[in-house]
N, C-alpha and C positions, 0 to 999 in steps of 0.2 A: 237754606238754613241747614247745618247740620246738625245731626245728632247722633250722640253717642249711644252703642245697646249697652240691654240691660242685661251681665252678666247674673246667670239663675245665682247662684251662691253667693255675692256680693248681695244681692237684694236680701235673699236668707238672712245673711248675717246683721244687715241693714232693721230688719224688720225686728229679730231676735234682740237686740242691743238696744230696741227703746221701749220706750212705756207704752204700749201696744191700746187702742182702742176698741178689739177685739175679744174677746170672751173666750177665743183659741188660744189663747198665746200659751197656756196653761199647757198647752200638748207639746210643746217643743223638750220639754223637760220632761224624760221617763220615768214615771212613777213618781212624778211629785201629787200631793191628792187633791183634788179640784174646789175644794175650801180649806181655810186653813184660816187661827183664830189665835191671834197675838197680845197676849198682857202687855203695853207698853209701860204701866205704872201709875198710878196715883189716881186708879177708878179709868183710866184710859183704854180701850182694847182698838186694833184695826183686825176685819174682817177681810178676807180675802176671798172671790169666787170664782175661778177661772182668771181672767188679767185684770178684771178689777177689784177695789178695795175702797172699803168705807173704814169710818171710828166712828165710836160709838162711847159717851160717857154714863158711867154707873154711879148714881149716887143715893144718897139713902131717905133720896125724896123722888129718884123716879129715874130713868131713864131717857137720855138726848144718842138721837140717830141721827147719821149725815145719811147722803145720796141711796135710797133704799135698793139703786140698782135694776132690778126686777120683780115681777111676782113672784116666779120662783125663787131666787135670788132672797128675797126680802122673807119669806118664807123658814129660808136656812141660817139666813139671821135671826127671826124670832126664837128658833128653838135653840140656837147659840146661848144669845141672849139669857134663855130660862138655867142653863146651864148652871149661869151666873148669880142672878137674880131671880125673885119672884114679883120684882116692883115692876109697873108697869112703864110702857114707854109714855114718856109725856110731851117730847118734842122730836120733829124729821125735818133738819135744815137742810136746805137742797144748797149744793154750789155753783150751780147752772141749771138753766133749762132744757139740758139734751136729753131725748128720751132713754139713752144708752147708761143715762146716771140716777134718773128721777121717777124711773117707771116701778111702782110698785107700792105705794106709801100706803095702800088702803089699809090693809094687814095691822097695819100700826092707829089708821085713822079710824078704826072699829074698837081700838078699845079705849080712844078716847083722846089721842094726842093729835097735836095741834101745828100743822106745816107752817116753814117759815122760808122767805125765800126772798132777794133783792125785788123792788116793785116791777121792775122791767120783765121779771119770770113770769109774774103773772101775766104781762100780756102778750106774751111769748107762746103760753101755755092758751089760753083765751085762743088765742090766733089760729095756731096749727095743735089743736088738741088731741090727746092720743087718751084711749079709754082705759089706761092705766096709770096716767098719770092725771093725779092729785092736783087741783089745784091749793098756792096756800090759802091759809086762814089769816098769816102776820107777813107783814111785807115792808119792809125799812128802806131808804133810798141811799146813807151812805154805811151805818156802822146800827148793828142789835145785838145785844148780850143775851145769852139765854142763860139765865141762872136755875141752879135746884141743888140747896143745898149751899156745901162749901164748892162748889163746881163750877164753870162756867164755859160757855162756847163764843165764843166774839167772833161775830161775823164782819168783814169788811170788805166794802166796795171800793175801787179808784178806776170807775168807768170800766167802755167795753174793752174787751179781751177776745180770749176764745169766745166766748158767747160778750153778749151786748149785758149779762146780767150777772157773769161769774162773781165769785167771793172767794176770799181765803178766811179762814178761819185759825184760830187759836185755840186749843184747848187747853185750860186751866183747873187744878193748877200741875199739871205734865208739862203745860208751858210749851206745846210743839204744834206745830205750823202743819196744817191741813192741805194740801193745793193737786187739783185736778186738771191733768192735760198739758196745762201749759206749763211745766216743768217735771221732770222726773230726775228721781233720786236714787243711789246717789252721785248720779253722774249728769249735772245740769247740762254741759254743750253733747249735744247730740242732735241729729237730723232728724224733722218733722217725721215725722211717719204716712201723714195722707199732706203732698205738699200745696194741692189745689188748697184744703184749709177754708170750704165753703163757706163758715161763720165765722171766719176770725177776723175780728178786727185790730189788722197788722199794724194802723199808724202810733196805737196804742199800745201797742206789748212791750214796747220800751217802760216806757212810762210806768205801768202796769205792775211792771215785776220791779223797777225801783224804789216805786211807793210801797211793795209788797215785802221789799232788800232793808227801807227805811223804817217798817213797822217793826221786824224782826230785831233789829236792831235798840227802838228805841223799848220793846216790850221785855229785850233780853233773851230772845228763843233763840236757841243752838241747833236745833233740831226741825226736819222737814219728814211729814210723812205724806210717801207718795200715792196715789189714787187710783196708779195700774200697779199693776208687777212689773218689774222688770227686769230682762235676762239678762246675762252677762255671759262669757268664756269659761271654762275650768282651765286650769294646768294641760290636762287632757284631751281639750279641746270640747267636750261636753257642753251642753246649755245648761248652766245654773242658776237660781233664782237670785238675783240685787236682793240684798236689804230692803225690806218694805220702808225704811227710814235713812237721810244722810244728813249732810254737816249744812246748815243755813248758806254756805257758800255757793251751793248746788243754784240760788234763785240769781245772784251777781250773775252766775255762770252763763245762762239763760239768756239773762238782761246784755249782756257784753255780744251773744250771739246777733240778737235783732240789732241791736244798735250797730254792728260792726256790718252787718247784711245789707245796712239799709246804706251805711257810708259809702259803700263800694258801689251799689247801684246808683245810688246817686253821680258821684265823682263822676262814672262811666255817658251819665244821660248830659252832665253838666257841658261832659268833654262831645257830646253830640251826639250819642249813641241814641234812636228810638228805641223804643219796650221792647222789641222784636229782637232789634240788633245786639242789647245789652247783655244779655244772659250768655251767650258764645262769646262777646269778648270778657267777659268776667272772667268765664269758667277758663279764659286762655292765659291771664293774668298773673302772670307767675308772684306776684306779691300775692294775689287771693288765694294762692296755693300755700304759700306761708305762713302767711298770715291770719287764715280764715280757713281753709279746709285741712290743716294740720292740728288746727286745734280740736278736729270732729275723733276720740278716740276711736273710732270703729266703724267699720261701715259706712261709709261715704259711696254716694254712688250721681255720677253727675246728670244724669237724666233724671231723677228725683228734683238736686237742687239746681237745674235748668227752671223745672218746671215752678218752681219756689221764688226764685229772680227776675222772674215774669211777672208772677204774681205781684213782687215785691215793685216792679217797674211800675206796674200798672197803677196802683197806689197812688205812689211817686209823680205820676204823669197828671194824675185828676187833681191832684193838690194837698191829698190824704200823708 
């Protein structure tokens, strides 16, 4: 088998241009400051911590928190928070069970508000439990509205994803679309960032982000806000911070990736390739070049998505 190296700067640039999972991503950019606390409008704010981000709605019966993040983290949200308000928070919807989004709810669960999470979190959380993270109190299997007030947060499930219990969310009435991980904004086709993708459930991320393309659409929301930061280029060649928010197209964008990924490895195993073999003649595929890794604006690096068409084979091969 061959493989191609991994030029240092090509991965840089790789790593800098997506929605980063990391908590560093924040230092690639000099002197940007390591929170940062955005109005989006109509009682809406998103909270930034380093490369992640939550929203948060304020209304004049209480306060709804998404993914508290961290202790500390969750911490520099409450005092954000007071900034704002004096009303206390009254709900922490998580949109997954990864402790890298959900670790921290106590803060919030001490003065009296109430976790809400897809049913699957909780035995997620139950299972591999971390002593920061909360389990809920409210747990829905496909769709829960958190109201207070004239506000709302709508949570919706369409099976696994990145996690087996992900959600997007809606906030009303800002009307803008919440999604964690598995798309970043505002530039949807872009290359995984960890492409093993230990919890994702691949056969579904089609699926996943159409029903998520189809809800947007039937609900009217224009607008996506993203869950990490994410960098982009200057003129000058600088790391500058993406838009914490982009255009609803950002999730097609996404959906068109998995489904085009998965055609290609298919076609290849159809025409007789094993999992093994498939990945090298993909990546030699001069239609996958055009078709498929032209479409990646930035940063493409082929031993990442070796490692991704493997994955994606493997799937394929079991029946998923």
């Amino acid at each position: 088998m061959k493989r191609t190296s991994v030029a240092p700067f090509t991965l840089i640039l790789l790593c800098s241009l997506i929605s980063w999972a990391s908590s560093t991503s924040a230092q690639f950019i000099p002197g940007l400051a390591p929170t940062e606390l955005e109005n989006l409008g109509d009682g809406l704010y998103a909270f930034r911590a380093g490369g992640y981000r939550n929203i948060f709605l304020v209304t004049s019966e209480g306060v709804i928190v998404t993914d508290p993040l961290s202790s500390d983290k969750a911490k520099i949200l409450r005092e954000q928070i007071f900034t704002i308000t004096d009303q206390p928070v009254k709900f922490v919807a998580y949109s997954h069970s990864h402790w890298d989004h959900v670790s921290g709810g106590q803060i919030f669960k001490d003065e009296g508000a109430k976790v809400v999470a897809q049913e699957r979190c909780a035995t997620n959380i139950k299972e591999t439990p971390h002593p920061d993270v909360v389990p809920p109190d409210i747990t829905f299997k496909e769709k829960y509205s958190i109201k207070l007030g004239d506000h709302s947060l709508d949570m919706h499930y369409f099976g696994p994803s990145h996690d087996d219990c992900m959600v997007v969310m809606i906030a009303k009435p800002a009307n803008m679309l919440f999604v964690v991980d598995i798309g970043s904004v505002p530039k949807g086709w872009f290359m995984e960032y960890n492409p093993t993708m230990p919890d994702d459930n691949l056969h579904n991320m089609p699926q996943f982000l159409r029903a998520t393309e189809a809800l947007m659409a039937r609900e009217g929301v224009e607008t996506v806000v993203s869950g990490h930061l994410a960098l982009d280029i200057g003129d000058d060649g600088s790391m500058i911070p993406a838009a914490s928010t982009g255009p609803a197209k950002a999730i097609g964008d996404k959906a068109l990736f998995w489904e085009m990924l998965f055609a290609f490895v298919r076609d290849e195993m159809e025409r007789g390739a094993s999992v093994y073999e498939a990945p090298d003649r993909i990546l030699a595929d001069k239609q996958f070049q055009n078709e498929f890794v032209d479409k990646i604006r930035s940063g493409f690096e082929p031993d990442e998505m070796w490692i991704l068409l493997r994955r994606v084979a493997s799937y394929i091969e079991t029946g998923r």
